[in-house]
C-alpha positions as CSV (number, residue, x, y, z in Angstrom):
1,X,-40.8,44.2,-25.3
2,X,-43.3,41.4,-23.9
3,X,-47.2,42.2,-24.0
4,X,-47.9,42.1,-20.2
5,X,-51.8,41.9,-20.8
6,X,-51.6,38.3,-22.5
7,X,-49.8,37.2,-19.0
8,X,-52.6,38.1,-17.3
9,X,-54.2,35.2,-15.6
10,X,-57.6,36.1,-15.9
11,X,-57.5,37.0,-19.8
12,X,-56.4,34.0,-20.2
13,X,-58.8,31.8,-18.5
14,X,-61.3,33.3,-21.0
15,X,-59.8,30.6,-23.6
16,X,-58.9,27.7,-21.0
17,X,-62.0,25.5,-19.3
18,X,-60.7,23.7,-16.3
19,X,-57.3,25.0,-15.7
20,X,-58.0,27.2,-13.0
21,X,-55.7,25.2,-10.7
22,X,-52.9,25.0,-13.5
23,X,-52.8,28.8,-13.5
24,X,-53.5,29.5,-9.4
25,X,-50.3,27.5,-9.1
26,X,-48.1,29.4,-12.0
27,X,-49.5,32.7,-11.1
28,X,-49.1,31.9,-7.4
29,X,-46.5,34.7,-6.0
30,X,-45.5,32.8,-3.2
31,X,-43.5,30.0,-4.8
32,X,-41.4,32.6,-6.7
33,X,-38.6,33.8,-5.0
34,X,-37.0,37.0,-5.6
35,X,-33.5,35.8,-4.6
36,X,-30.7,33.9,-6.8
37,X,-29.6,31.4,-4.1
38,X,-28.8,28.5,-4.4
39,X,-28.1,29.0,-8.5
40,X,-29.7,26.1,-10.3
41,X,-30.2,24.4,-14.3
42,X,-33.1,23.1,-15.8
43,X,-31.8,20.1,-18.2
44,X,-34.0,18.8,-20.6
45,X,-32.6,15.5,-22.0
46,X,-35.2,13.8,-25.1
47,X,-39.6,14.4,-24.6
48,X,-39.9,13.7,-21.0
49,X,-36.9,13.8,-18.8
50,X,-35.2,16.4,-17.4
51,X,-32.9,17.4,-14.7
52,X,-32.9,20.6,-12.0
53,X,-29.5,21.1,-10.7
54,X,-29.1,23.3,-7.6
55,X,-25.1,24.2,-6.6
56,X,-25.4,23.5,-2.7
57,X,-21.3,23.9,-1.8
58,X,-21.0,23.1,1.4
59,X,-24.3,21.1,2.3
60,X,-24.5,17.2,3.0
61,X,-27.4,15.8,2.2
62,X,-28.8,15.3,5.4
63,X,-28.4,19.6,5.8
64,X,-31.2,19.1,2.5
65,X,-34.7,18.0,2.2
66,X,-37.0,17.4,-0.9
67,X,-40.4,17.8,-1.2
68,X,-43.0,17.1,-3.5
69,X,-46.9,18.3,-2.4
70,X,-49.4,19.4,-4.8
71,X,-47.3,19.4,-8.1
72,X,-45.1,21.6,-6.1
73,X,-41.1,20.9,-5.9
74,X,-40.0,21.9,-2.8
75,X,-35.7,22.2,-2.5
76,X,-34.3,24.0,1.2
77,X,-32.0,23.3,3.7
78,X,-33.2,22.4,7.4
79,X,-32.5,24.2,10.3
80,X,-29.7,21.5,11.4
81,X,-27.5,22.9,8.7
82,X,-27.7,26.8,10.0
83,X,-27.7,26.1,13.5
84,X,-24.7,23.3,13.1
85,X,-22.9,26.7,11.5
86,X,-23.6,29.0,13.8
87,X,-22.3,26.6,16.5
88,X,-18.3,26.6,15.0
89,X,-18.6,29.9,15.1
90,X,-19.2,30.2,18.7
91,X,-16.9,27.7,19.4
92,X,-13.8,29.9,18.3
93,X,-13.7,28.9,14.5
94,X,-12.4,31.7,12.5
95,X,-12.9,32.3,8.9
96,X,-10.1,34.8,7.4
97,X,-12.4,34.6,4.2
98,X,-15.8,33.0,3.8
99,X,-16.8,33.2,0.4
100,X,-19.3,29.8,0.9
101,X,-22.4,30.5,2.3
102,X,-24.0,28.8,5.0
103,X,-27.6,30.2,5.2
104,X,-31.0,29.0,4.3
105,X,-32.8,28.6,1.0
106,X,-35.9,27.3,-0.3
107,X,-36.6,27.1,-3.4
108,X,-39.9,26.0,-5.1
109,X,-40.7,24.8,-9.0
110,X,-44.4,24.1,-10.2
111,X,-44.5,20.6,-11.7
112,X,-47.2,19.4,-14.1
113,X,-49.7,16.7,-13.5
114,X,-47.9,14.2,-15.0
115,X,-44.2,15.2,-14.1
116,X,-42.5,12.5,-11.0
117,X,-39.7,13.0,-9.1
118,X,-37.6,9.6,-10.1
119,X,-34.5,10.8,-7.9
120,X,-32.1,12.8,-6.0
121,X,-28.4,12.7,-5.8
122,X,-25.8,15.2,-4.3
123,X,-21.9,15.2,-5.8
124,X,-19.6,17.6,-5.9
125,X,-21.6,20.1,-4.1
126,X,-24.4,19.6,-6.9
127,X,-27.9,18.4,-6.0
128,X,-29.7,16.5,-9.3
129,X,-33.4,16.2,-9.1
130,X,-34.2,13.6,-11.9
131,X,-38.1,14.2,-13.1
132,X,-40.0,12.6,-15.5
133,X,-43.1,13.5,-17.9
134,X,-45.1,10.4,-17.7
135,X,-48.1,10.4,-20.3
136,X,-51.0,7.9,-18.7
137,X,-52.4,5.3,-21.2
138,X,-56.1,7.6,-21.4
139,X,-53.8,10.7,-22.9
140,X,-51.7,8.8,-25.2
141,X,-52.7,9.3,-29.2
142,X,-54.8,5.4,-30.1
143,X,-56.8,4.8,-33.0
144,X,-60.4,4.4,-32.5
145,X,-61.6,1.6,-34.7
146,X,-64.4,2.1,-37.3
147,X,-67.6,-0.7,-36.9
């Protein structure tokens, strides 16, 4: 059973100076979504790379768009994709089973300071976000020489 109390944002801000914007954005209820679509991974390959993986079946990538703002991660479709739908079905097209769905998503992940999107690729009906943890020169581990 987890200890809800050392979740709570505010106890913990009694032991962290200056993240208050680290946890506003983790404890932020409105980039968690209570839903489970699109399915997605979260790869981690070595120390700093790693991989989300969302399964969009039946979505080009122009019916997709990315965004990064505020060390937010920003995955949904665009209202061209729903409406495109909604069109062949008005048009007569008949579905005697429609087990892909066609609707919206958006779906949001909390990036760190230093995490970058590198790229975005969609085969097979799998979208890749590539990211990468990149350490600036000022946080890296150096020896300070003794005069």
């Amino acid at each position: 059973m987890v200890n809800t109390t050392l979740l709570d944002p505010n106890r913990v801000r009694t032991y962290a100076v200056g993240f208050d914007r680290m946890f506003d954005r983790l404890f932020d209820e409105s980039l968690h979504t209570t839903t489970n679509y699109p399915p997605y991974n979260i790869v981690k390959y070595g120390d700093n790379k790693y991989c989300i993986e969302i399964a969009v079946a039946g979505f080009s990538k122009d019916d997709i768009e990315i965004e990064t703002k505020e060390n937010v991660l920003t995955v949904r479709s665009n209202e061209h994709f729903v409406h495109e739908r909604k069109t062949e079905e008005e048009q007569g097209v008949e579905y005697l089973h429609k087990g892909i769905s066609a609707r919206q998503f958006k779906r949001s992940f909390t990036l760190s300071n230093d995490v970058i999107v590198n790229d975005a690729s969609l085969e097979d009906g799998l979208l890749k976000v590539e990211l990468e943890r990149v350490i600036p020169e000022e946080k890296k581990p150096r020896l300070i020489e003794i005069k």
